[in-house]
C-alpha positions as a printed Julia matrix, in Angstrom:
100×3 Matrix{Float64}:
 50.61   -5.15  -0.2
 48.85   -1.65  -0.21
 45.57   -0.3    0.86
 44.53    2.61  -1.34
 41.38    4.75  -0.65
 39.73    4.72  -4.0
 37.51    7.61  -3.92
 36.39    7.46  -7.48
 34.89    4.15  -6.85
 33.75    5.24  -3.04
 36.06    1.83  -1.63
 39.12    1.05  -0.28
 40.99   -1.53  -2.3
 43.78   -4.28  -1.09
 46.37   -4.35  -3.49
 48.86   -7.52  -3.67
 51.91   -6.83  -5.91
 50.11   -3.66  -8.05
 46.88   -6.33  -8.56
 43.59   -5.48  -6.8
 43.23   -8.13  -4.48
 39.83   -6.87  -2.63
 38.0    -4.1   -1.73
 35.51   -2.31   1.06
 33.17   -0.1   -0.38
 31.51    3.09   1.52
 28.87    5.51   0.97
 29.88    8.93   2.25
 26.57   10.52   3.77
 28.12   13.57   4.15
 27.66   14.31   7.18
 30.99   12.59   8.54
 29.54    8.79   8.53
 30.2     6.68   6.22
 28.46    3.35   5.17
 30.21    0.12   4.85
 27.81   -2.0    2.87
 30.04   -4.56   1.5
 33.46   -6.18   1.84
 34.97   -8.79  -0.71
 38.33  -10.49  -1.36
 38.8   -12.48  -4.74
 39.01  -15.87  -3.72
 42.16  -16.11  -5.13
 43.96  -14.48  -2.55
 42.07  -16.42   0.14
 43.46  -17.06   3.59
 46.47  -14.38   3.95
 44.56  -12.36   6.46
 43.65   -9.77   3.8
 40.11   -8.65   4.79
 41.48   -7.87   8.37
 44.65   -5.94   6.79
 41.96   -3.88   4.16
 39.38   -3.29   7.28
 41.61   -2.61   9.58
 43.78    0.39   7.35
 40.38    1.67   6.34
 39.08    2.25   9.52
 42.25    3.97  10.81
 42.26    6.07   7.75
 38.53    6.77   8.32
 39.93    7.66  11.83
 42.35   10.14  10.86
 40.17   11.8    9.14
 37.85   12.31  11.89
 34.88   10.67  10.95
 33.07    7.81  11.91
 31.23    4.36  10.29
 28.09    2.56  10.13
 29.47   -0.92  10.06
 26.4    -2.78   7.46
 29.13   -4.88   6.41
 28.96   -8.16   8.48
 32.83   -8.39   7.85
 33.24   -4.98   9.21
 31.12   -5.18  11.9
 32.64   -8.63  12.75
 36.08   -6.68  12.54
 34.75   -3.36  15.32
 33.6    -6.7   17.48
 36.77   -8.16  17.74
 38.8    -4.43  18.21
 36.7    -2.52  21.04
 38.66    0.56  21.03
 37.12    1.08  16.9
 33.85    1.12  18.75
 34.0     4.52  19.28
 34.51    4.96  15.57
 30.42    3.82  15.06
 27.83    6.87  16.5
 26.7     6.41  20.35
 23.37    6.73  19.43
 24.03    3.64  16.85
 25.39    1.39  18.54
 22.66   -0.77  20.05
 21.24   -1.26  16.8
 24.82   -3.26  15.43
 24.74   -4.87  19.12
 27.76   -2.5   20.56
């Protein structure tokens, strides 16, 4: 299993022996957020805990990097809910509106 960051496509993809498996995408704003809109894993690859794997090595990438997320994805958002210390990782002044 590997989580690439597939810039060219602006998501991070799941990978499952070299076959995509899922994906998160993002919009870079540019101004160090970025957007997660959607989150999907093919139904094939159902219940192995991928989504929280993919999420979860995004937003520590995203971390390393330095910048932070508006979580629009209910999947992500779901994911920041159930990890408090990635709440920092979402803008003070955005918070209230994802119920942080």
């Amino acid at each position: 299993m590997e989580v690439v960051d597939a810039t060219e496509r602006s998501r991070f993809e799941i990978l499952v022996d070299g076959a995509l498996a899922g994906f998160t995408e993002y919009q870079d704003r540019g101004d160090g957020l970025l957007s997660f809109p959607h989150t999907e894993i093919d139904p094939a690859y159902g219940g192995r805990g991928l989504g929280g794997t993919l999420v979860g090595r995004a937003l520590a990438a995203v971390d390393e990097r330095g910048q932070q997320i508006l979580p629009f994805c209910p999947f992500v958002l779901k994911y920041v809910q159930r990890h408090p210390d990635l709440v920092r990782l979402v803008p003070e002044d955005r918070r209230e509106r994802f119920g942080l």
